[in-house]
C-alpha positions as CSV (number, residue, x, y, z in Angstrom):
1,X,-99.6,18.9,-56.1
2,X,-96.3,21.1,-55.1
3,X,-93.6,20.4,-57.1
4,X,-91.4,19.8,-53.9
5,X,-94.0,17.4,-52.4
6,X,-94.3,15.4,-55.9
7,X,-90.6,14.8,-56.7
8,X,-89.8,14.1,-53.1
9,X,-92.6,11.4,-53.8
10,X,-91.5,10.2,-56.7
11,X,-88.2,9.8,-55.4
12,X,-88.8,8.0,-52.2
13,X,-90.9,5.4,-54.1
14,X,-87.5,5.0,-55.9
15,X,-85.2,4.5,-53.9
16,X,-87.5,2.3,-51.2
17,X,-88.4,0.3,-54.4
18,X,-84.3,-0.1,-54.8
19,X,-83.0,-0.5,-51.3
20,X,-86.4,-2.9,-51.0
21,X,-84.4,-5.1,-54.0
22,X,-81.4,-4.9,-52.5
23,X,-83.1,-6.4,-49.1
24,X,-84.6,-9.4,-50.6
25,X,-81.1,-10.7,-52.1
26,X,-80.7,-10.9,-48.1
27,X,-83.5,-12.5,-47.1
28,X,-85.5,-9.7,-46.0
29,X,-89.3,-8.3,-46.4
30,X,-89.8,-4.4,-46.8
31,X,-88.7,-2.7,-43.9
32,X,-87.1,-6.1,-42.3
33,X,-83.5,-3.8,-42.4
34,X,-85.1,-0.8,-40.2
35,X,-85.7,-2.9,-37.3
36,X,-82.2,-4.7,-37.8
37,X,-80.2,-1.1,-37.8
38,X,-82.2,-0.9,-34.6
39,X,-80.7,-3.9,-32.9
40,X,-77.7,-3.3,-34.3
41,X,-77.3,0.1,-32.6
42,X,-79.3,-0.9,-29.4
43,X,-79.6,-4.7,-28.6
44,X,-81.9,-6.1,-27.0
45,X,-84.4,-3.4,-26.8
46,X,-88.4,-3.7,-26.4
47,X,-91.0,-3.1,-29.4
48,X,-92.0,0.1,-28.2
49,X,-88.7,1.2,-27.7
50,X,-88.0,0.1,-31.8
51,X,-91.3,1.7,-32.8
52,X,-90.2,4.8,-31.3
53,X,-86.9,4.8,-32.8
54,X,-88.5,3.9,-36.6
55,X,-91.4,6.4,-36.4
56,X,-94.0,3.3,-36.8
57,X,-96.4,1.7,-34.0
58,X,-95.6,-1.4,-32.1
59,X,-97.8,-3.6,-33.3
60,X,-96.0,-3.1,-36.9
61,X,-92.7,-3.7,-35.5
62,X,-94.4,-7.0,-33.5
63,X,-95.5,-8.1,-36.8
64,X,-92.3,-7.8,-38.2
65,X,-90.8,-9.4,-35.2
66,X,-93.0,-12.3,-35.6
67,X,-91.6,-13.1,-39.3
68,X,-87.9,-12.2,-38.7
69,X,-88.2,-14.6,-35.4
70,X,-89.7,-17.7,-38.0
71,X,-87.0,-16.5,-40.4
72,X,-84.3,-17.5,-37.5
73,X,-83.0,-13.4,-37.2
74,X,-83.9,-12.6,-33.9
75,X,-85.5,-14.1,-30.4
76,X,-88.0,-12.8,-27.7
77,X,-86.9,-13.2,-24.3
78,X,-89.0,-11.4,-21.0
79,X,-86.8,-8.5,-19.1
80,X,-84.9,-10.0,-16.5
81,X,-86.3,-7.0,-14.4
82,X,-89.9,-6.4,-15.6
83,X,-91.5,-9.9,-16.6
84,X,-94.4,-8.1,-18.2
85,X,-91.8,-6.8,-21.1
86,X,-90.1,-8.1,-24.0
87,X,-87.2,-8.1,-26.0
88,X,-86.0,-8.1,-28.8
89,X,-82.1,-10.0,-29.3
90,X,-80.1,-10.5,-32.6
91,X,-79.6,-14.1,-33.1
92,X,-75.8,-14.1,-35.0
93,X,-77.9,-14.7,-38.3
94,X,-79.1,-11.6,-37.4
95,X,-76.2,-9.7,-36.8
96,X,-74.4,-11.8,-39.9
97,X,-76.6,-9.0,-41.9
98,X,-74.9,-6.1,-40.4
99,X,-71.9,-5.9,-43.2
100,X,-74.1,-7.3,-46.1
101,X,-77.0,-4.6,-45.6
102,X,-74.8,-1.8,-44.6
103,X,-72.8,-2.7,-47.9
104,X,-75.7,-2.7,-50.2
105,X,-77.3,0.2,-48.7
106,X,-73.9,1.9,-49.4
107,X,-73.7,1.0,-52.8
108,X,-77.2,2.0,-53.6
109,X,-76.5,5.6,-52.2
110,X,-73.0,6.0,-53.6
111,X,-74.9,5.0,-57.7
112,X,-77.8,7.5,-57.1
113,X,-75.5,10.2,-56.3
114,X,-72.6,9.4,-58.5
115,X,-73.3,12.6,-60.3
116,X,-73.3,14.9,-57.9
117,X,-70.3,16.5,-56.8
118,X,-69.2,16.7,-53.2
119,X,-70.5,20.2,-52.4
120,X,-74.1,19.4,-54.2
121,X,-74.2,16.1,-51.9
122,X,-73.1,17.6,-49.0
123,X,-75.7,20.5,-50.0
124,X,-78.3,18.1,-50.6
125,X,-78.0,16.0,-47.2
126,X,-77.9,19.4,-45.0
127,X,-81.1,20.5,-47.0
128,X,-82.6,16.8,-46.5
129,X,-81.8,17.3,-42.9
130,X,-83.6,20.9,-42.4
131,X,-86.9,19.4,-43.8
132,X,-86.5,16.2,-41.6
133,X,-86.3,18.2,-38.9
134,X,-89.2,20.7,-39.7
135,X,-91.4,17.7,-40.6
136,X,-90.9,16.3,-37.5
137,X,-92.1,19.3,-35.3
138,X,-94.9,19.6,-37.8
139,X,-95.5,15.9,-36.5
140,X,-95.1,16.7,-32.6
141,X,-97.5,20.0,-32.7
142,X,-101.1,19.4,-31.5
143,X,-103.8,18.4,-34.2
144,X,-105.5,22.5,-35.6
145,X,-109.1,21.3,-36.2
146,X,-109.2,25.0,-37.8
147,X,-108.1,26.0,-41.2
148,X,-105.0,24.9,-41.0
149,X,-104.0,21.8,-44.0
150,X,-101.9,19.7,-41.9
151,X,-104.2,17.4,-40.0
């Protein structure tokens, strides 16, 4: 395996398994926080529109739906407009998360980088941004059924 591709690995599994720690003090099942920050930042907004947002298909963000709307953090209410779609609303348990989650996530990011000084962090998140972005137009280009590795 590249040596890129490995510790990037490694690391993810890391830090998910720690932000996913930090998550369940709140309340929340893996992932739970994603479609949260969604609502947070847009209200109100359809599955679709949240799977879009997260990079994950709408039935896993129905699914997730389903528990956090047992677990009393959001409601389901049809488009005033369109009848045939649903929403997705913060109930103020829901939005009572904002700080808490925001706060933990902040402290979890400020210990793993404690050693780094500001022009390595700064470094770091530019680089982490260039491979985000070529990752994701490696994820919009058509499927090569030729040679090439990425399928």
């Amino acid at each position: 395996m590249s040596e890129f591709l490995d510790l990037h690995g490694r690391t993810s599994k890391s830090l998910r398994a720690l932000a996913d720690a930090a998550m369940r003090r709140h309340g929340l099942h893996v992932g739970q926080n994603y479609l949260l920050a969604a609502l947070w930042e847009r209200d109100g907004s359809t599955p679709g529109e949240v799977a879009a947002a997260l990079n994950v298909t709408t039935p896993t963000v129905v699914k997730m739906a389903d528990r956090m709307t047992t677990a009393g953090l959001l409601t389901r209410r049809r488009d005033n407009r369109d009848n045939r779609l649903v929403r997705l609303w913060l109930t103020d348990a829901g939005r009572a998360l904002q700080k808490p989650v925001e706060a933990e996530r902040q402290l979890i990011e400020e210990k793993v980088t404690a050693d780094l000084s500001e022009t390595e962090l700064e470094s770091l998140l530019n680089t982490l941004a260039k491979v985000h972005r070529a990752a994701s137009r490696l994820l919009q280009e058509p499927i090569d059924n030729g040679d090439s590795a990425i399928t």
